[in-house]
C-alpha positions in Angstrom: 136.4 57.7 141.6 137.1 59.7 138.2 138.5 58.3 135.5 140.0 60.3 132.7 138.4 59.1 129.4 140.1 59.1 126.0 138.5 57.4 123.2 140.3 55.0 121.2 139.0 55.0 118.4 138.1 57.3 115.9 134.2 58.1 115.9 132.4 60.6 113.7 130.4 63.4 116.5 127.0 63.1 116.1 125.5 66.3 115.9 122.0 65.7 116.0 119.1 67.3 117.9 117.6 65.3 121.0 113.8 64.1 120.6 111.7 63.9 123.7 108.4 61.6 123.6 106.3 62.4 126.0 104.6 59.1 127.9 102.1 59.7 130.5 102.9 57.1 133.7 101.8 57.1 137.0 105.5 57.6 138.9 109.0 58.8 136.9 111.9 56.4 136.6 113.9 58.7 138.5 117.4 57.4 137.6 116.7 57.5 133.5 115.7 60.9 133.8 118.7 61.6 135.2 120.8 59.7 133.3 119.4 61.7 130.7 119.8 64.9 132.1 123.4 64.3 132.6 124.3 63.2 129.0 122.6 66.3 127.3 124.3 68.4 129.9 127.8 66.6 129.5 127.2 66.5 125.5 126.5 70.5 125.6 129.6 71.6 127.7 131.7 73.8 126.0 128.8 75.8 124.1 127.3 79.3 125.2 123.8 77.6 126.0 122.9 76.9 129.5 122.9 73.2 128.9 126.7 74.0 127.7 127.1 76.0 130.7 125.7 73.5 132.7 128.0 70.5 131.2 130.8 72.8 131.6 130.3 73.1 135.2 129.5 69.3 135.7 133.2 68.3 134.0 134.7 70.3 136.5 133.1 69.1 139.2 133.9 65.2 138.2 137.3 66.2 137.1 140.3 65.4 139.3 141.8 68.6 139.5 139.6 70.8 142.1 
């Protein structure tokens, strides 16, 4: 089920670039990578990147109205 989020208080945006640290491991934790994934891609929508692209196409996929 989708919920329609509107904040309810007034945050600043935070514009700031995403770091990556790379960690050698033996298996992925599948899930944070994901999770990842889909906040850069959600965070991105609306721009003319791919990852906005991508974010764009996301929302409208979880949005109600299909």
């Amino acid at each position: 089920m989708v919920r329609n989020y509107q904040r309810k208080t007034q945050r600043a945006t935070s514009d700031r670039n995403v770091r990556i640290v790379f960690t050698r491991r033996e298996q992925i934790d599948a899930e944070k990578v994901a999770e990842v994934l889909l906040r850069v891609a959600l965070r991105e929508a609306g721009t003319g990147t791919q990852a906005g692209q991508a974010g764009s196409y996301l929302r409208q996929l979880l949005s109600t109205e299909r």
